[in-house]
N, C-alpha and C positions, 0 to 999 in steps of 0.2 A: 226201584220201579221201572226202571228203563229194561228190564227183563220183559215187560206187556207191551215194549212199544213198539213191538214187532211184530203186526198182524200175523203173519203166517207162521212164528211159534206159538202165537195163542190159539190160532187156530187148530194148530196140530194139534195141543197138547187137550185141547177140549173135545177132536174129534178121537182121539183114544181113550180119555174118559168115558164118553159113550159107547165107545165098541166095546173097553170092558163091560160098562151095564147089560151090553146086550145082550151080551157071552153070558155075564154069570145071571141073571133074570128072565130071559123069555124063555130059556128051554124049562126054568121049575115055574112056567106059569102056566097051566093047561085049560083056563080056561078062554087064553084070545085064542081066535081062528088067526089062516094066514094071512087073510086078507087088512084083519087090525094089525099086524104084527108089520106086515109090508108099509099101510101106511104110520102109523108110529117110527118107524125107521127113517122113509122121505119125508117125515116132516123133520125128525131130525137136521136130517142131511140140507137142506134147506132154511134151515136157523140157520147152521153153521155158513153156511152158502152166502145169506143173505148178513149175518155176523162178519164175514170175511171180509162183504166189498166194503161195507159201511167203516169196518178199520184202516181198510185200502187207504178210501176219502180222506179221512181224519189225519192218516200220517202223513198224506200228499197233502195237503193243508197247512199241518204244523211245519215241514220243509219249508211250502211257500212261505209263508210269516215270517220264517228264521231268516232267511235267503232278504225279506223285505227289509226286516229289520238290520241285519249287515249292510244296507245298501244306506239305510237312512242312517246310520250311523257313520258310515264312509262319505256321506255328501255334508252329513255336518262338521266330521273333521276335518275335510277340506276348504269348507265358508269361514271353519276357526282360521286356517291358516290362511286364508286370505284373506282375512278381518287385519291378522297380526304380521301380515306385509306389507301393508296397505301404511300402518302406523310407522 
């Protein structure tokens, strides 16, 4: 699963998902005008948009936490070894 923890290959690989549908679906659909077809498209673009930063957050989060956690484990293995100098 560490293959998805990379916002911007998930995003890639979702925004060529949708460019295939676009390709192969709107030219055999003749019943939208341009104007549905333009916004169907930015609304897309705008999921993925708004998909993107929301992953941004998330893996800038899971760093801080990892980063937190390294630290609180470096302060307690240091109180160990001062506990056991101290004796």
């Amino acid at each position: 699963m560490r293959f998805f923890r990379n916002p911007n290959l998930t995003i890639a690989i979702f925004a060529i998902y949708t460019a295939v549908m676009y390709i192969i679906l709107i030219p055999k659909n003749d019943e939208m005008s341009d104007t549905e077809i333009y916004v169907t498209v930015g609304v897309s673009i705008g999921v993925l948009a708004l998909l993107w930063v929301l992953l941004r957050k998330r893996e800038k989060l899971r760093q801080e936490r990892e980063r937190e956690m390294a630290q609180y484990k470096e302060e307690r293995r240091n109180k160990a070894a001062e506990e056991k100098g101290k004796q």
